[in-house]
Each structure stands twice: as C-alpha cells, then as structure tokens.
C-alpha positions, -999 to 999 in steps of 0.1 A, spaced: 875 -550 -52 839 -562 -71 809 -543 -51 773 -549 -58 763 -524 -81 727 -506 -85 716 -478 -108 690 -464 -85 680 -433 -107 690 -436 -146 698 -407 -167 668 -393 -185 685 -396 -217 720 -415 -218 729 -396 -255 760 -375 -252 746 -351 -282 718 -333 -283 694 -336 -314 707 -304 -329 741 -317 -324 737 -345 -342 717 -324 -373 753 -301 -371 772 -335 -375 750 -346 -403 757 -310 -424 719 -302 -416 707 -266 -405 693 -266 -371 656 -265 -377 656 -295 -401 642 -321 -384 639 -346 -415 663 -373 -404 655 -366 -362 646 -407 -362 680 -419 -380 704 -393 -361 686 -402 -328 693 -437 -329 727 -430 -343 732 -407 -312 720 -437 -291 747 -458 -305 773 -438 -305 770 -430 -267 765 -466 -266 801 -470 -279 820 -446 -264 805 -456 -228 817 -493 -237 851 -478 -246 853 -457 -215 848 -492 -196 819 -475 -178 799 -503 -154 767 -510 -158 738 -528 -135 722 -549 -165 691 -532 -163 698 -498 -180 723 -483 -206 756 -474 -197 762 -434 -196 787 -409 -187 755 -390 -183 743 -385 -144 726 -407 -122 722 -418 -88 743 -446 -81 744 -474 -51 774 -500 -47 775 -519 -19 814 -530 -8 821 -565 13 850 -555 31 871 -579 48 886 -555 73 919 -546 55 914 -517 25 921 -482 32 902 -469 -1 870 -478 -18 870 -483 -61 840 -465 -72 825 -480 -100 818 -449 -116 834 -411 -114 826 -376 -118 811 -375 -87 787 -347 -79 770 -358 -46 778 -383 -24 746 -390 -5 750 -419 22 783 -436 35 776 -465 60 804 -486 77 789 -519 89 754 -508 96 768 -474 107 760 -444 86 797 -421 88 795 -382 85 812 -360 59 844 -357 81 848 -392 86 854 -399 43 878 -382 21 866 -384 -14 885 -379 -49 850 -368 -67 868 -376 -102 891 -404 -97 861 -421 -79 883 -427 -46 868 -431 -13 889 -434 17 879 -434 58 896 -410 75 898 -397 110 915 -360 110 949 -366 91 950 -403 96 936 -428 69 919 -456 85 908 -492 71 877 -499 66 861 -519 89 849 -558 82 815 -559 68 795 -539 42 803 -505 31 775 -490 16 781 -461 -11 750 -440 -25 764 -412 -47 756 -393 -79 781 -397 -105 779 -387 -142 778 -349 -161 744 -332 -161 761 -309 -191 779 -328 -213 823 -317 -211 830 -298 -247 859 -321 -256 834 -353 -245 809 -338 -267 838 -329 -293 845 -365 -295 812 -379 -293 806 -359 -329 837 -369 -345 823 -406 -341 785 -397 -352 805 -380 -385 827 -409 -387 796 -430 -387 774 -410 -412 807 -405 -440 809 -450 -434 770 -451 -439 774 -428 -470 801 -451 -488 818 -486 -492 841 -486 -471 859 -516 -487 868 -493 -521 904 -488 -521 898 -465 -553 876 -453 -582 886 -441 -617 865 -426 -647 870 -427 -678 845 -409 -699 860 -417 -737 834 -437 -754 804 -435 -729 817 -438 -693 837 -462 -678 839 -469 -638 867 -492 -624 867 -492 -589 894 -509 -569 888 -529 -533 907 -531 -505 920 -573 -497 923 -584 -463 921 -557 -432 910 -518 -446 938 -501 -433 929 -474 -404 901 -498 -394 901 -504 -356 888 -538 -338 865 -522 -314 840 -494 -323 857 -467 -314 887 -450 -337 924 -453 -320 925 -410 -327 887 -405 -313 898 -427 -283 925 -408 -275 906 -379 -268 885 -399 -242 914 -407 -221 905 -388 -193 871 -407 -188 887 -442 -199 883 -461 -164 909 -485 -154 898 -517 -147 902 -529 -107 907 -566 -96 
C-alpha cells in the first residue's frame, strides 16, 4: 500500500564515497585535492544513480540516499493489513508508532529493521491494523557506508572516469607509423555492446541486490 511519505531530517551528505574515496577511484594519492570539484560532483551523481537503481523513495524535496535520515510515512489503513511496507529499510530507530490517533508501545509492533516490515502484534498473535492512519516515524539509512555498497559505488565512479577519459563509440584503433603516422580508428554501428539502458551496469547492479527494493502495489 502507497503511504504519505516525509523526509523529516535529510542526510548531511547523500554521497556514498567519501572525497578520499573518490581521489583512490580516480588513481590520485590521498592528499591531492586538485580535482575535489569534479570527483565531488561525480560522487553526487553516482549516489544519485545507484539510489535510483536501488528504487529508493523519495519526498520530492530532497535527494534520494541509502544514507541515514529520519523518516515519517503516514499509512491509510482500511482495517484489513496485518503488515506495514516501509518505504525505506535499514532501519536503525523506530521512533513513534500510532494506531488511529493512539501512540502503540514497543511490544505491541514486531519490526523486520532490514526488510522494512512492520507488523501489530499482541504476544504471539499478529493483529490487523486497525482502520484509520498509521503513523510511522523511524530512522532508516547507514550512518557508515556497507564495504560492498561502498565497493560498488567505486566500481561506477571508475566506470565513469575510464567513459569520461575515452570515446566510447571506438570499436578499435590501429597505427601505422611507416611514412609519418597513420591513425585508423574503427566505430562501433548501432548499440555499443556491454552498454546498459539505465545508468547503472548489469555486473555493478548485481552487487546491489541486497538494497534493490521491490516495488509494492
């Protein structure tokens, strides 16, 4: 089920990679700081990317992030679902649970932190939720970024930075020095093969599996 959906407290910074990260991905030492402007826009982007991949929700108002932030979905419930779709997952703090108007205590909610499942309970039973709005404020999101997030979050900034660095059309180049020097270069017709539709890699996406969400009707 569709819930109204509020970033309350965004993410300082939505990037997945640090600056120094993103100087490793470019080959530059760790003090270099020449190309900070480029690599932190490309950082920007590349987060950008993979939270669009992941299918992560956003409010409208701010960027998209695996990062953490305080979260507030508001649920109209019609008196007949046992279990509550949070928008986002990861969850690190679930803050306020109201059932129509009434606020519920930790024993009265079972939650699945990184599925994002919410369910009432009562002991060992699972209950319905009752008609009317279920409020949800929670914090969701990784303070410090997962390795293999981070992993794949640099194999798309290096991606990115070896397609900025060449034509990505040239199928081929030959020299022939001879004479004087001689450059044929050949082109690729039609789709380059490897290329993917969306901006994120088949092989890169396949390491975000575990934070792809699954869409809900």
């Amino acid at each position: 089920m569709r819930s109204t959906f509020t970033v309350v407290t965004p993410a300082a910074d939505p990037s997945l990679l640090t600056i120094e990260q993103l100087r490793a991905a470019a080959g530059l030492p760790a003090g270099d700081a020449s190309r900070d402007a480029e690599l932190t826009e490309l950082g920007a982007r590349v987060s950008a990317d993979i939270a669009s991949a992941c299918q992560i929700r956003g409010d409208g108002v701010h960027v998209p992030t695996l990062r953490s932030e305080a979260i507030r979905e508001v649920f109209r419930q019609r008196g007949c679902d046992d279990l509550l779709f949070l928008a986002r997952r990861f969850i690190s703090d679930l803050t306020l649970v109201e059932e129509a108007g009434t606020a519920l205590v930790a024993d009265d909610t079972d939650l699945d932190a990184e599925a994002g499942l919410l369910q009432r309970i009562s002991g060992t039973r699972t209950l319905t939720w009752l008609r009317g709005d279920a409020v949800v404020e929670y914090t969701a999101g990784f303070e410090t970024v997962p390795p293999d997030l981070v992993g794949a979050a640099m194999d798309l900034a290096r991606l990115r930075l070896s397609a900025a660095a060449r034509d990505p059309l040239v199928k081929g180049e030959s020299v022939e020095i001879p004479d004087v020097r001689t450059v044929r270069q050949d082109y690729w017709v039609g789709a380059v093969p490897g290329s993917t539709a969306g901006p994120v890699p088949a092989d890169i996406l396949a390491k975000l599996s575990r934070y792809i969400n699954v869409a809900v009707a």
